[in-house]
C-alpha positions as CSV (number, residue, x, y, z in Angstrom):
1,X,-44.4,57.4,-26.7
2,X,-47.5,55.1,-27.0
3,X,-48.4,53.6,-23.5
4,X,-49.9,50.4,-25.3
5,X,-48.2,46.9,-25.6
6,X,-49.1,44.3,-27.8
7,X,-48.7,40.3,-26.2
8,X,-46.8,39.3,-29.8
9,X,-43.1,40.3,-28.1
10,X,-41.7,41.8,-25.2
11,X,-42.2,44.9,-24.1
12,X,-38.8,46.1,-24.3
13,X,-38.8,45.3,-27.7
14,X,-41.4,46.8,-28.6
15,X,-39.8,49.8,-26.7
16,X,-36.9,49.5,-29.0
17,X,-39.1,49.4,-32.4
18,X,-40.8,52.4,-31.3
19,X,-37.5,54.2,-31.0
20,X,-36.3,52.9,-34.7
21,X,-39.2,54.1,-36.0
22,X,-39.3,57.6,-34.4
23,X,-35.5,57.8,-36.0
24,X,-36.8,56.2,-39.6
25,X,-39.5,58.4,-39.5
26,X,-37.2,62.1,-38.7
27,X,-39.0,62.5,-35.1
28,X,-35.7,61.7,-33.4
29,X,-32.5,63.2,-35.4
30,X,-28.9,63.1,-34.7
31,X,-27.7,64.1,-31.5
32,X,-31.5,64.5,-29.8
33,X,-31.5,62.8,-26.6
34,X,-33.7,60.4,-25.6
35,X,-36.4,60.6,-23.1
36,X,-34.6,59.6,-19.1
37,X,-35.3,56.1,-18.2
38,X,-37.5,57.3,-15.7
39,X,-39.6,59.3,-17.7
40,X,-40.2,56.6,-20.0
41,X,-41.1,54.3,-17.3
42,X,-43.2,56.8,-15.2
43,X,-45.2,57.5,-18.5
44,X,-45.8,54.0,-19.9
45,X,-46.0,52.3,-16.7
46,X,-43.4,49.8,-17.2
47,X,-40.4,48.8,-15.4
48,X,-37.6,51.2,-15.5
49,X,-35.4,48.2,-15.9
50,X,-37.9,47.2,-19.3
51,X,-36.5,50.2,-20.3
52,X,-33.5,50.5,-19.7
53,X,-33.3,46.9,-21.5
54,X,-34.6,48.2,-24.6
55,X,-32.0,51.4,-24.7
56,X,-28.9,48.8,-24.2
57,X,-30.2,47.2,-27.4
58,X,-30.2,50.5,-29.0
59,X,-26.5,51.4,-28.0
60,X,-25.5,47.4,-29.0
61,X,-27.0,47.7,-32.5
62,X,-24.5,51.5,-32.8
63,X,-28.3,53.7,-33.0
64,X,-27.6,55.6,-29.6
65,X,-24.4,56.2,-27.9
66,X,-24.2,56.9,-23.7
67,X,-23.1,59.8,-22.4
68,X,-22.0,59.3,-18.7
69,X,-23.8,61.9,-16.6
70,X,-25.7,63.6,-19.5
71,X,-27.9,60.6,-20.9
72,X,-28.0,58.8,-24.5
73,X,-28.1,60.4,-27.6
74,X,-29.1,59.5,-30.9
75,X,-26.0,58.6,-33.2
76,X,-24.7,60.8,-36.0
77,X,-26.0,60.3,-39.0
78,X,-23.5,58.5,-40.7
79,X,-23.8,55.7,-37.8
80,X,-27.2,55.1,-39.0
81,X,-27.2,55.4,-42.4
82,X,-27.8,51.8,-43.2
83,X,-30.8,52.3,-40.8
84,X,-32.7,54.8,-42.8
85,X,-31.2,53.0,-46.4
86,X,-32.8,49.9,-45.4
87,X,-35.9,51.1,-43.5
88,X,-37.8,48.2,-42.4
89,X,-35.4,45.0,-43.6
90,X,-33.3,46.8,-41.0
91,X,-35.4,45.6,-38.4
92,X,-36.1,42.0,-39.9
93,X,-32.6,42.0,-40.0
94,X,-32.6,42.1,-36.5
95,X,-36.0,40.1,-35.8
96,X,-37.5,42.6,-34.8
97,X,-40.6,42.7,-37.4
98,X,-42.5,45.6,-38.0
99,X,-42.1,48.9,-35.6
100,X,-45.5,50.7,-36.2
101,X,-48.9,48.6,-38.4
102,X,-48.2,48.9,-42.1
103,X,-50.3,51.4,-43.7
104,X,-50.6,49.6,-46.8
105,X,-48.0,51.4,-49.1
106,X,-44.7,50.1,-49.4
């Protein structure tokens, strides 16, 4: 994950867009786990809380599940669905805005 954070939202946020993307874009599939807390932390230089803040809002929006002792997982793909249907108005659905600079196509 990119180390760099933008001053327009938080950064755990921005943590979470950058997840939601690396699903929309077929970089994280069903059932791959996600990165530890730690590792995430350790490599971006952020707070593991920040983190850890960010991946709760994953498992509250039904993207990631938690499994106790083994880590969270990306849900199946029927669970996020709507995700990949909707692309981005997913995330303006959640205020989120946009997870990665538009690229000028639609």
């Amino acid at each position: 994950m990119d180390r760099e954070w933008n001053d327009s939202q938080p950064i755990y946020r921005q943590l979470r867009d950058r997840v939601v993307a690396m699903i929309l874009d077929g970089v994280l599939k069903e059932g791959d786990p996600l990165p530890s807390v730690r590792t995430v932390a350790g490599e971006s230089r952020v707070n593991p809380l920040t983190v850890l803040k960010g991946y709760q809002q994953l498992v509250d929006e039904g993207l990631v599940e938690t499994k106790r002792g083994l880590g969270m997982f990306i849900m199946p793909v029927r669970a996020i669905c709507c995700c990949r249907a909707n692309g981005r108005s997913f995330l303006a659905k959640n205020g989120r805005g946009s997870a990665r600079p538009s690229s000028g196509s639609a």
